[in-house]
N, CA, C and O atoms as a GROMACS GRO file, in nm:
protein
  360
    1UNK      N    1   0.084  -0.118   0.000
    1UNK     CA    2   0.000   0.000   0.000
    1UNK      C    3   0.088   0.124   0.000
    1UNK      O    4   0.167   0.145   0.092
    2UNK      N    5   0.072   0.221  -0.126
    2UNK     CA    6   0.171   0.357  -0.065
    2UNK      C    7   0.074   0.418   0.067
    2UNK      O    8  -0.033   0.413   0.128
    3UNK      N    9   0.190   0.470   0.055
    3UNK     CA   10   0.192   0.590   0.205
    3UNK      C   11   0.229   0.722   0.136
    3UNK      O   12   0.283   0.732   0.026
    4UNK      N   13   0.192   0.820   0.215
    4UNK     CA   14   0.211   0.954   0.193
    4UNK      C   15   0.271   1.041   0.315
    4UNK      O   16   0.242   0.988   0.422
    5UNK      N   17   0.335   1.142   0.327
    5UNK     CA   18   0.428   1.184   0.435
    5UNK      C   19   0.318   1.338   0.440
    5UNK      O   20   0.291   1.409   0.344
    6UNK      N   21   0.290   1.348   0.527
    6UNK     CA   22   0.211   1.486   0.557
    6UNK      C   23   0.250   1.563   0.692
    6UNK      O   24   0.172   1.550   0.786
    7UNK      N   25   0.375   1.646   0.710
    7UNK     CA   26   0.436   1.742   0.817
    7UNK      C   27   0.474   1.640   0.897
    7UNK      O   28   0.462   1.640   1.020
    8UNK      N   29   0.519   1.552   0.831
    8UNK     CA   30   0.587   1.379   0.906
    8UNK      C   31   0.504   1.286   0.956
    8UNK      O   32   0.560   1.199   1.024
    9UNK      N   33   0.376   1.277   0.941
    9UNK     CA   34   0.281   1.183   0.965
    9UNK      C   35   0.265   1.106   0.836
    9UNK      O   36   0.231   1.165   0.734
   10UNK      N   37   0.287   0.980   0.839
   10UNK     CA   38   0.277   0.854   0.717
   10UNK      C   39   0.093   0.851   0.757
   10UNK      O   40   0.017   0.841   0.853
   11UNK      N   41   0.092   0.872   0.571
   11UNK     CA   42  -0.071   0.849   0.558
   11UNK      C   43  -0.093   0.740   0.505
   11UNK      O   44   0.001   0.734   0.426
   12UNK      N   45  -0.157   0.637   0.492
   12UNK     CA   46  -0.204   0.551   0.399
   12UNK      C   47  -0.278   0.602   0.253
   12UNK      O   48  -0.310   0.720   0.231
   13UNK      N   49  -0.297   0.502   0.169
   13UNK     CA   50  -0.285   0.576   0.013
   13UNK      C   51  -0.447   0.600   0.040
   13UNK      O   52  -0.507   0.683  -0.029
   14UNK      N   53  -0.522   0.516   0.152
   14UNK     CA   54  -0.681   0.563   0.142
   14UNK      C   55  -0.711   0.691   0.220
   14UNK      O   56  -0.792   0.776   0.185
   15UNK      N   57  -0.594   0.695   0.389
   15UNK     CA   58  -0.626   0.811   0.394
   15UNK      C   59  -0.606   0.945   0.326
   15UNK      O   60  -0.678   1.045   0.326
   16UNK      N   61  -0.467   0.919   0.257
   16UNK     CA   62  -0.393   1.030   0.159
   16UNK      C   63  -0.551   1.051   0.035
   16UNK      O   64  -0.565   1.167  -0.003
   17UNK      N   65  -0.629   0.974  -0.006
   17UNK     CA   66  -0.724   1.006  -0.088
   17UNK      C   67  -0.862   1.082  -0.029
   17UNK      O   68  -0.927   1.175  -0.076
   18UNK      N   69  -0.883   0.994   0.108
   18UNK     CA   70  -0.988   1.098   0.182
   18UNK      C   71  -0.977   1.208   0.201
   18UNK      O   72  -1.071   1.280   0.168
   19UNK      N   73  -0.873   1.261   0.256
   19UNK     CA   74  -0.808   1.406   0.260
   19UNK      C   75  -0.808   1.464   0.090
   19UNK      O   76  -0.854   1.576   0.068
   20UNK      N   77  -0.768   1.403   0.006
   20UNK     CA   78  -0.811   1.492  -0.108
   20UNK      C   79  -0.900   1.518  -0.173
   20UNK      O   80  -0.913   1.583  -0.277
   21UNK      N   81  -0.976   1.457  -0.100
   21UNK     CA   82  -1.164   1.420  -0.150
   21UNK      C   83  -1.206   1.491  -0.058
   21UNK      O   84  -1.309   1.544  -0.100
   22UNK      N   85  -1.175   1.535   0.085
   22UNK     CA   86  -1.214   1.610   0.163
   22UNK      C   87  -1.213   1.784   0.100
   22UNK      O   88  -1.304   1.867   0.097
   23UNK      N   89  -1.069   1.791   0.053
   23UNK     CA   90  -0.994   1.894   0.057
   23UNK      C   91  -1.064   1.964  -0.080
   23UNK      O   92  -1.036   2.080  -0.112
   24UNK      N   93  -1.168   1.870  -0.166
   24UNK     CA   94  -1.159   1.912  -0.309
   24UNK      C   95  -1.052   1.964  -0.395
   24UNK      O   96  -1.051   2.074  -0.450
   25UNK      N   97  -0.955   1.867  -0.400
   25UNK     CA   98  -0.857   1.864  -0.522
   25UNK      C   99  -0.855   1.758  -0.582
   25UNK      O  100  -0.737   1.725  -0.567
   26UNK      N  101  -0.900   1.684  -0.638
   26UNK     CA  102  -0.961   1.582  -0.731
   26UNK      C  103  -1.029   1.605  -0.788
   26UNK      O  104  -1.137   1.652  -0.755
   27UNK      N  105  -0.977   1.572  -0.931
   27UNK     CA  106  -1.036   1.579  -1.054
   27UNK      C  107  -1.037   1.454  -1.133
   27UNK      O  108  -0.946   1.373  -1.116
   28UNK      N  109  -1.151   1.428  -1.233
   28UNK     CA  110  -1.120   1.302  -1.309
   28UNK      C  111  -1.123   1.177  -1.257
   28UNK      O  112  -1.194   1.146  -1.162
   29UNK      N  113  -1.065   1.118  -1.301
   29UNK     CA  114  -1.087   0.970  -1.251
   29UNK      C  115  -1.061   0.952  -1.157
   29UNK      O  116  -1.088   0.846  -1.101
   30UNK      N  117  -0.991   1.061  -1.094
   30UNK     CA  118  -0.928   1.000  -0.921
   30UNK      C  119  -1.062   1.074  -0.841
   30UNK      O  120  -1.070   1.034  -0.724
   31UNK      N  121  -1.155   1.161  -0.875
   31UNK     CA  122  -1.279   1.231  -0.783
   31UNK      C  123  -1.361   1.110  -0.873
   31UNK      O  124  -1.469   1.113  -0.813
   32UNK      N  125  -1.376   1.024  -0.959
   32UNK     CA  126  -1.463   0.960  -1.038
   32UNK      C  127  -1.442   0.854  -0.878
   32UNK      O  128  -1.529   0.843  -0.791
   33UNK      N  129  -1.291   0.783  -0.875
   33UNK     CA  130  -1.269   0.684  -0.771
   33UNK      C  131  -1.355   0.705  -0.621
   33UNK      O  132  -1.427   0.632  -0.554
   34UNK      N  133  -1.300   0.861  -0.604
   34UNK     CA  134  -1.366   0.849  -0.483
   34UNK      C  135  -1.476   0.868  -0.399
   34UNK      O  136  -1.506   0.843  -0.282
   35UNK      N  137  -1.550   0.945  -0.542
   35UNK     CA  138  -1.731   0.922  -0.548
   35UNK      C  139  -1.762   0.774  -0.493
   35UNK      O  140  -1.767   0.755  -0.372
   36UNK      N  141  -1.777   0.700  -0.558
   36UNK     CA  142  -1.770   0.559  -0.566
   36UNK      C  143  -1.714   0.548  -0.476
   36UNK      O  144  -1.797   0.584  -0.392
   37UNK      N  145  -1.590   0.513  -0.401
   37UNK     CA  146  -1.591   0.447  -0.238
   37UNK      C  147  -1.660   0.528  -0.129
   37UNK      O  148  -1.693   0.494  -0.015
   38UNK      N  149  -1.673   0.652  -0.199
   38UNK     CA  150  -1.764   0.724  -0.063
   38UNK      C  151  -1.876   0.636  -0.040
   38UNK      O  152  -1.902   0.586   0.069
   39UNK      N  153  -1.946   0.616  -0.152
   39UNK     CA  154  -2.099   0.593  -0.118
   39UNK      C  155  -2.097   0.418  -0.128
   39UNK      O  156  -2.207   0.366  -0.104
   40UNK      N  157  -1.968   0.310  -0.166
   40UNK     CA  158  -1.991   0.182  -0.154
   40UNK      C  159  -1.871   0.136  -0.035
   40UNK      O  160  -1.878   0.029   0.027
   41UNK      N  161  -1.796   0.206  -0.022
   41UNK     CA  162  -1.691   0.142   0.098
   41UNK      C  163  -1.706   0.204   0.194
   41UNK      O  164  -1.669   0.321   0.195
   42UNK      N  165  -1.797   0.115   0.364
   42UNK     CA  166  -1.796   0.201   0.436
   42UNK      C  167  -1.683   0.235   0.489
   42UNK      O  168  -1.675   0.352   0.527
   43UNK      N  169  -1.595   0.168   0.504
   43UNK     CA  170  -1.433   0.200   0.587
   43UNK      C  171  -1.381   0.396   0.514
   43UNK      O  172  -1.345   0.503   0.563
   44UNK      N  173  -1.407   0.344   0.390
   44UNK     CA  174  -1.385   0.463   0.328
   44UNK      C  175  -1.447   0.596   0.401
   44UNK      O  176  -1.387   0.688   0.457
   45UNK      N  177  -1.568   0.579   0.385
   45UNK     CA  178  -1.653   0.691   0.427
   45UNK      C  179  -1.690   0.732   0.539
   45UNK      O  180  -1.769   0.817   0.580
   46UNK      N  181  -1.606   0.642   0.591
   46UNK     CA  182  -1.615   0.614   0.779
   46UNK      C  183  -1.481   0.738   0.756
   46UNK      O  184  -1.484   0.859   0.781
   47UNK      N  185  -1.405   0.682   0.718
   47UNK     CA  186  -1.260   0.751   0.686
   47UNK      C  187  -1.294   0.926   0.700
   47UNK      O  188  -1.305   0.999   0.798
   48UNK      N  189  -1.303   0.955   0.533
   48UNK     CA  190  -1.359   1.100   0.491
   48UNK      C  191  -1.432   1.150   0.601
   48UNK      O  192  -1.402   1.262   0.645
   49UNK      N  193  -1.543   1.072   0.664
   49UNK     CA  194  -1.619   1.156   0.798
   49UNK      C  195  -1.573   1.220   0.914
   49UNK      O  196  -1.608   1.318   0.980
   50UNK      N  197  -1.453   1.106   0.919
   50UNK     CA  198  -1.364   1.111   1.030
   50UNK      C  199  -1.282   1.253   1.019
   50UNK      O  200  -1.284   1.327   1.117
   51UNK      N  201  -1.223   1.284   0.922
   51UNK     CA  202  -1.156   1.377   0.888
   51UNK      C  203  -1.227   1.547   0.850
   51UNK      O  204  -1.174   1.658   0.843
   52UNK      N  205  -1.353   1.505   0.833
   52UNK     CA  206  -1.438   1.598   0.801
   52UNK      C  207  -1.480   1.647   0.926
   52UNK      O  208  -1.456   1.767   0.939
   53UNK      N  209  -1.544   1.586   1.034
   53UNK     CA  210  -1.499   1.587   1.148
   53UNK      C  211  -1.404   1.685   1.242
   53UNK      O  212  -1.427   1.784   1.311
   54UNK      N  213  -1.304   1.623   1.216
   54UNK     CA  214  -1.189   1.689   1.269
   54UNK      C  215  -1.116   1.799   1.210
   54UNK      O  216  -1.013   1.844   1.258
   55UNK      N  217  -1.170   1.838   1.111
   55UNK     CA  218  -1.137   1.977   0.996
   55UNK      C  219  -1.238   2.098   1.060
   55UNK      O  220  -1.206   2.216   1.075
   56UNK      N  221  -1.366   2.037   1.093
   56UNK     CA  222  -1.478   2.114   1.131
   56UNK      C  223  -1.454   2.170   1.246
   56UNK      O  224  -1.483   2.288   1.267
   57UNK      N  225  -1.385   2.072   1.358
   57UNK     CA  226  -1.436   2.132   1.535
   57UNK      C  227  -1.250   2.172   1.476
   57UNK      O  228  -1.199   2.089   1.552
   58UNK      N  229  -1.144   2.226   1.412
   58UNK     CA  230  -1.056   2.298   1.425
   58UNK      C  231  -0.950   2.194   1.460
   58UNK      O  232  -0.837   2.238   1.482
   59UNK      N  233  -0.972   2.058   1.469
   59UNK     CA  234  -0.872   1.958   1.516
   59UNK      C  235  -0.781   1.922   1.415
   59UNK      O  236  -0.702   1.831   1.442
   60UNK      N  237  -0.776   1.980   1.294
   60UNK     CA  238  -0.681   1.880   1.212
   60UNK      C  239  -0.538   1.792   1.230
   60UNK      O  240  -0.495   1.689   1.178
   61UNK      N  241  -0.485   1.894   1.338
   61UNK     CA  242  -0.397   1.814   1.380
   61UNK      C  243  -0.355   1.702   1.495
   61UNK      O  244  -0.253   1.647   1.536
   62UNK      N  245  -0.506   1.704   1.523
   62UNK     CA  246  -0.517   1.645   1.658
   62UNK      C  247  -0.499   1.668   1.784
   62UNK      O  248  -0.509   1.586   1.875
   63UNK      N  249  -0.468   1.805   1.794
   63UNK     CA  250  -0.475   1.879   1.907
   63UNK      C  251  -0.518   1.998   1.942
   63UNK      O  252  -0.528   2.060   1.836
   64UNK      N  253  -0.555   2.075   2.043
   64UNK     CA  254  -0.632   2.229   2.060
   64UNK      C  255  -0.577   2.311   1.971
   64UNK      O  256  -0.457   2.314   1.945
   65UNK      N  257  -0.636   2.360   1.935
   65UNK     CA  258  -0.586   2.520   1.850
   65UNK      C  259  -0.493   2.592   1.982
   65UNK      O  260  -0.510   2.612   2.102
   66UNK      N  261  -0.370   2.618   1.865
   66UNK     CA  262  -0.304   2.763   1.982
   66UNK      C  263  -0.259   2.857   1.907
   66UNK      O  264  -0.256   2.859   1.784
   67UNK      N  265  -0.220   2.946   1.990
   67UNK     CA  266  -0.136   3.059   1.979
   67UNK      C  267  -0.089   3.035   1.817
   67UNK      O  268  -0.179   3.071   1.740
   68UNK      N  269  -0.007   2.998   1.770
   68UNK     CA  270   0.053   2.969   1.641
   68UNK      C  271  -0.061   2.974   1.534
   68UNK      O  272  -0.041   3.021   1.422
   69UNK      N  273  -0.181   2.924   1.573
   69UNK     CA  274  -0.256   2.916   1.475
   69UNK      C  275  -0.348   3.031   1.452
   69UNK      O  276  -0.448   3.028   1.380
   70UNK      N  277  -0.288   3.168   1.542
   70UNK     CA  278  -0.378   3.296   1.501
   70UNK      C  279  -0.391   3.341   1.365
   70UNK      O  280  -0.305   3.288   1.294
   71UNK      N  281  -0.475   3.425   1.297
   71UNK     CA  282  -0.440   3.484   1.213
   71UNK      C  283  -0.362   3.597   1.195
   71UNK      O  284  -0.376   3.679   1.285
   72UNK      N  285  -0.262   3.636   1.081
   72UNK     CA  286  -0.181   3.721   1.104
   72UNK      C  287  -0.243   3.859   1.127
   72UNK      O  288  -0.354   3.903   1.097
   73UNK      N  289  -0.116   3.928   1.201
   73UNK     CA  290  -0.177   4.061   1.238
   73UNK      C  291  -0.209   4.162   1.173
   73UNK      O  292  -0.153   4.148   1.064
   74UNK      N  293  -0.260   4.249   1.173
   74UNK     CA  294  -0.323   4.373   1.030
   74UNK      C  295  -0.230   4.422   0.973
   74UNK      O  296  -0.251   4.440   0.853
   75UNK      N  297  -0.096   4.466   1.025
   75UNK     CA  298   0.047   4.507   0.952
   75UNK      C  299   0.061   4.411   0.843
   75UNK      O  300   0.086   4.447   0.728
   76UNK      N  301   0.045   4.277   0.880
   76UNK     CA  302   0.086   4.227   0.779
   76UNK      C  303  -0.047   4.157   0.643
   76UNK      O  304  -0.015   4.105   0.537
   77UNK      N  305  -0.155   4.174   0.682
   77UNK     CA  306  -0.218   4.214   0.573
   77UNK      C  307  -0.221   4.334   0.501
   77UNK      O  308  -0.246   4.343   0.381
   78UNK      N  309  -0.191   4.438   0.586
   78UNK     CA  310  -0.172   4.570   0.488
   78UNK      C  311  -0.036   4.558   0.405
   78UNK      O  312  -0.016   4.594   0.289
   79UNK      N  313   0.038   4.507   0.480
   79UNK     CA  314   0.172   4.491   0.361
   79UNK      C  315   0.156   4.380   0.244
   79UNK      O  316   0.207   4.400   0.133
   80UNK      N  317   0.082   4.260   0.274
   80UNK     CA  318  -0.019   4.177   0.164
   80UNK      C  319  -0.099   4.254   0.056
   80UNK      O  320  -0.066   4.234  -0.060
   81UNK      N  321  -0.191   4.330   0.079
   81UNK     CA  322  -0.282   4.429   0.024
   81UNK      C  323  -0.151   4.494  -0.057
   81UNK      O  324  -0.106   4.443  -0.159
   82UNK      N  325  -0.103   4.603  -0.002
   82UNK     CA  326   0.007   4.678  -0.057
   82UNK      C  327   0.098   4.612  -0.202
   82UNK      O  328   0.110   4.665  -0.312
   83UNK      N  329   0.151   4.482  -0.154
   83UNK     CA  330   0.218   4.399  -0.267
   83UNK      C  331   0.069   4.362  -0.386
   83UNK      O  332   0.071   4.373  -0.508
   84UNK      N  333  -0.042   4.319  -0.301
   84UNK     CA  334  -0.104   4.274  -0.416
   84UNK      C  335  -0.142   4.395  -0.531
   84UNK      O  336  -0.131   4.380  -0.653
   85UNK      N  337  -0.175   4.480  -0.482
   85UNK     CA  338  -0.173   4.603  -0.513
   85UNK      C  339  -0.084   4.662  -0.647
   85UNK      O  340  -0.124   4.708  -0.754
   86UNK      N  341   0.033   4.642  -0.602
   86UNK     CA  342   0.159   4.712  -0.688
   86UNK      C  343   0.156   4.598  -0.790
   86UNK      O  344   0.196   4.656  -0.890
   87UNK      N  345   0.138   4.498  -0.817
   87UNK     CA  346   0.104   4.395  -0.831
   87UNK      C  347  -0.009   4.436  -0.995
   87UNK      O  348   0.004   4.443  -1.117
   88UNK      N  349  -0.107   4.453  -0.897
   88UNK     CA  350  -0.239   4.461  -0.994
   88UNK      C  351  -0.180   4.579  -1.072
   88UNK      O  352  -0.129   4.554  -1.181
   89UNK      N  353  -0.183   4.673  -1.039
   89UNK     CA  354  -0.155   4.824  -1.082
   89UNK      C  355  -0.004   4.834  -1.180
   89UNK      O  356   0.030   4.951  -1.196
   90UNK      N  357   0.067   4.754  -1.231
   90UNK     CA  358   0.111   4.729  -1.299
   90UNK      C  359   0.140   4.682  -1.443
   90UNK      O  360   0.255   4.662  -1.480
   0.00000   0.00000   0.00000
């Protein structure tokens, strides 16, 4: 079975697919694949729930939200804005 490496956690190739079926980046035959185990493999869809789940209450990584996970501070969206800006206006 491949595996997939995600911020050093080994995924399995079904969870590495739930997560991209979660994530909507599948296209084609690989969102064709995982239509189809959603709705005929329950392990599968047990899977995707699981993760859907834990995307929702803020757990993705399996632990409380902290500090690290604020959003950045307004300086640095105004300097975002600013680049996108010079950017467009070009």
């Amino acid at each position: 079975m491949c595996e997939a490496d995600l911020c050093g956690c080994k995924l399995s190739a079904d969870e590495a697919l739930a997560l991209d079926y979660l994530l909507g980046i599948l296209i084609g035959p690989d969102l064709s694949r995982a239509l189809v185990r959603v709705r005929k493999d329950m392990e599968f869809s047990l899977l995707v729930s699981q993760y859907l789940e834990r995307f929702s209450t803020g757990l993705a990584d399996g632990g409380p939200i902290d500090d690290t996970m604020k959003a950045p501070r307004s300086e640095i969206w105004d300097a975002i804005h600013a680049q996108i800006s010079t950017i467009r206006d070009s």
